[in-house]
LUMBA-861314 format. One line per field, with one value per residue (C-alpha): x, z, y; residue in three letters; residue number from 0. Coordinates in steps of 0.2 Angstrom, whole numbers, plus 5000, padded with zeros to 4 digits. Example, Ala and Ser with C-alpha at 12.3 -4.5 7.8 and 13.67 -1.06 7.14 Angstrom:
% residues 2
X: [5062,5068]
Z: [5039,5036]
Y: [4978,4995]
residu: [ALA,SER]
num: [0,1]
***
This chain:
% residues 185
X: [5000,5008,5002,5006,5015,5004,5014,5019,5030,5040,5043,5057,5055,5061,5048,5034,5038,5043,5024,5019,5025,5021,5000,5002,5009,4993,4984,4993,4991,4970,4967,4978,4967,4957,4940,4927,4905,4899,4878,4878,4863,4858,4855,4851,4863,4875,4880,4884,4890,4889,4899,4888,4892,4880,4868,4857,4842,4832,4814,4799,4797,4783,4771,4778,4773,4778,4785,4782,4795,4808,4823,4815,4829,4818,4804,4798,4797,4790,4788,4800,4798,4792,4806,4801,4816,4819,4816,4832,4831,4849,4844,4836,4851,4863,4853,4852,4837,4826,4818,4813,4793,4790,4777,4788,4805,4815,4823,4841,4839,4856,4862,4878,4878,4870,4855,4845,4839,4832,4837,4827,4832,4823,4829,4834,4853,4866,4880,4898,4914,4928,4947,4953,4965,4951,4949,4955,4953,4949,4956,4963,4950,4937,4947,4948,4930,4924,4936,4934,4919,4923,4907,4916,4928,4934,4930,4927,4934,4927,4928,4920,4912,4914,4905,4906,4909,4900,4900,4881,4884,4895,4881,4869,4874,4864,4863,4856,4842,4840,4837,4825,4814,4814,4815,4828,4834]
Z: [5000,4994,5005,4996,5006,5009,4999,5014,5018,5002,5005,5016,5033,5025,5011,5023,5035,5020,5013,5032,5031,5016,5021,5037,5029,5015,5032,5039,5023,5020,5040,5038,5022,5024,5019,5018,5015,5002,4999,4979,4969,4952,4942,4927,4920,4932,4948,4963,4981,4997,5011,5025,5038,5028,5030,5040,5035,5022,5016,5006,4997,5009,5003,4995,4998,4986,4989,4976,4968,4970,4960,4952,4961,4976,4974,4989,5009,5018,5037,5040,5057,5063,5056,5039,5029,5010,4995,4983,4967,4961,4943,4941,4948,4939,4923,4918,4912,4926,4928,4947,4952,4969,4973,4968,4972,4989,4999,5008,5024,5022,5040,5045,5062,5056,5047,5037,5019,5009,4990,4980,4970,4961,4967,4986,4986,4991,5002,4997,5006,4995,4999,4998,4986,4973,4976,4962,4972,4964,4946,4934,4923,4934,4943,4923,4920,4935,4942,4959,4960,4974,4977,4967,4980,4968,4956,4964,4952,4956,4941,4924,4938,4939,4953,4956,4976,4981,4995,4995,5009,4994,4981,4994,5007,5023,5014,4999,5008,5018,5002,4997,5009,5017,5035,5049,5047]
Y: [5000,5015,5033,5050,5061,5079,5092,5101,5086,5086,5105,5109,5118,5132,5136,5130,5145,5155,5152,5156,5171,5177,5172,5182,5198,5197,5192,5208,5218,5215,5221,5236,5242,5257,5254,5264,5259,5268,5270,5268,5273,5277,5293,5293,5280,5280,5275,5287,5286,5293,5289,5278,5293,5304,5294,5291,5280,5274,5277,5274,5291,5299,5311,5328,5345,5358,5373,5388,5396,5383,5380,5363,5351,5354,5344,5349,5344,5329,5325,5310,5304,5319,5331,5342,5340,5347,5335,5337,5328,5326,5321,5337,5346,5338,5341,5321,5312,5311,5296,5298,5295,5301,5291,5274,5277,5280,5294,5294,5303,5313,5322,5334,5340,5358,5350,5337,5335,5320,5312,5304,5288,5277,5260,5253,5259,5247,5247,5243,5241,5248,5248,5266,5263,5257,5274,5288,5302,5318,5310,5327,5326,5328,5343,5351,5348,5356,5368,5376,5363,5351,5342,5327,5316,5306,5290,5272,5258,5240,5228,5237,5247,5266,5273,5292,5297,5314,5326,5329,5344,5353,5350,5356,5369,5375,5392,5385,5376,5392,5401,5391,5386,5404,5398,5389,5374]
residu: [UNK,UNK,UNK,UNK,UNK,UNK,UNK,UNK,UNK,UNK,UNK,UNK,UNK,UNK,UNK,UNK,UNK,UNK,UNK,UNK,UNK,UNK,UNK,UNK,UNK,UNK,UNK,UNK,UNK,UNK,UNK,UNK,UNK,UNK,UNK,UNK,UNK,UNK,UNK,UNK,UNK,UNK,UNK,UNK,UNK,UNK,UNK,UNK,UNK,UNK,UNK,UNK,UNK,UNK,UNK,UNK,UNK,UNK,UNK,UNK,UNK,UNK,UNK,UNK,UNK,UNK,UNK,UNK,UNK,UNK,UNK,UNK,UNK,UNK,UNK,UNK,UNK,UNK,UNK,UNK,UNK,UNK,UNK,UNK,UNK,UNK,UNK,UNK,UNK,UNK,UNK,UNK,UNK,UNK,UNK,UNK,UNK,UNK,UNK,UNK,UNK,UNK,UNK,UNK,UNK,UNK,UNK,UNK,UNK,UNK,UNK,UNK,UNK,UNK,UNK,UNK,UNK,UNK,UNK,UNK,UNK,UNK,UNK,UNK,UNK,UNK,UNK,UNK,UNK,UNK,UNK,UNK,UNK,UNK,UNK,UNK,UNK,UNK,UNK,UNK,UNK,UNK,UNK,UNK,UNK,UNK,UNK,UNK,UNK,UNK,UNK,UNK,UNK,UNK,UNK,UNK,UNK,UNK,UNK,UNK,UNK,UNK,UNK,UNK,UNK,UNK,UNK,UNK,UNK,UNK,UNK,UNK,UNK,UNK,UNK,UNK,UNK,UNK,UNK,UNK,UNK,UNK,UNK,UNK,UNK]
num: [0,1,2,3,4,5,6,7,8,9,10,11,12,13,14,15,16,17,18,19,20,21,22,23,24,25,26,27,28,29,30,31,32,33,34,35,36,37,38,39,40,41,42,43,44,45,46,47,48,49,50,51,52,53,54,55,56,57,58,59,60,61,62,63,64,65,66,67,68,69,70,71,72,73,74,75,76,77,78,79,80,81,82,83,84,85,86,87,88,89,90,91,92,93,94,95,96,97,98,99,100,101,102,103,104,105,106,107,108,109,110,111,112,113,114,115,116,117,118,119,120,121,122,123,124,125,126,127,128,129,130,131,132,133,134,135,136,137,138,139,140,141,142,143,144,145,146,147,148,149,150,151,152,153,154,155,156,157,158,159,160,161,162,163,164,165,166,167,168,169,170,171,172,173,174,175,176,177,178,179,180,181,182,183,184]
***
């Protein structure tokens, strides 16, 4: 009866704790990557992001109440768990096709510690958990494109994905909801 030998026997001692090594330091390496979790969505055609700290929940669309004179990204305010919070439609602002129906689609309760808005999207958003270095942070082109605009933090690049990552509170500021709702927020 002939018994084969595991392959670590017919390595020497030497290449088994070599190949040891090696595992821990990827080990090492994988729990020393930052990550961040990242809320994607879709406008339009693409896909979008918002770090997990700016959120704070998720929601059915509720029932919106318009407000006149409005720049026309503000679809209005709702009562969300008792607070009356801004409706922003990002499609609209961003001038892409807007394919959002507010009685069908959801609403990203987004928060900073001076106030509270909501965005609409179409579809339940999903959370990812991207290492920071599939990150491209501010890319050049982006930077040439926009200029002095800074709402764009950079470009997420997962498989043939490209997901853009936004600062929603420099797309939106507390002055620009104070314009236009007209009252404290």
């Amino acid at each position: 009866m002939t018994v084969e030998e595991p392959n670590n026997a017919s390595r020497s001692k030497e290449e088994r704790i070599a190949e040891a090594i090696d595992m821990a330091k990827v080990t090492i390496d994988d729990e020393q990557e930052q990550k961040s979790n990242i809320i994607v969505f879709r406008l339009g055609e693409e896909e979008y992001g918002l770090r997990i700290d700016q959120i704070k929940e998720v929601v059915i669309t509720p029932r919106i109440t318009k407000i006149p004179l409005t720049p026309s990204y503000v679809r209005g305010v709702a009562n969300i768990r008792g607070n009356i919070l801004a409706i922003i439609d990002l499609e609209d602002k961003f001038s892409l096709n807007n394919t959002i129906n507010e009685t069908s689609g959801y609403t990203l309760v987004v928060e900073s510690h001076e106030f509270n808005m909501a965005i609409l999207v179409k579809d339940v958003p999903n959370t990812l958990s991207v290492a920071d270095t599939d990150i491209d942070y501010t890319p050049a082109v982006v930077t040439e494109m926009h200029g002095e605009q800074d709402y764009i933090n950079g470009i997420i690049k997962i498989e043939d994905r490209l997901i853009i990552l936004i600062d929603i509170f420099k797309i939106i500021t507390k002055d620009d909801l104070k314009t236009v709702i007209g009252s404290k927020i």
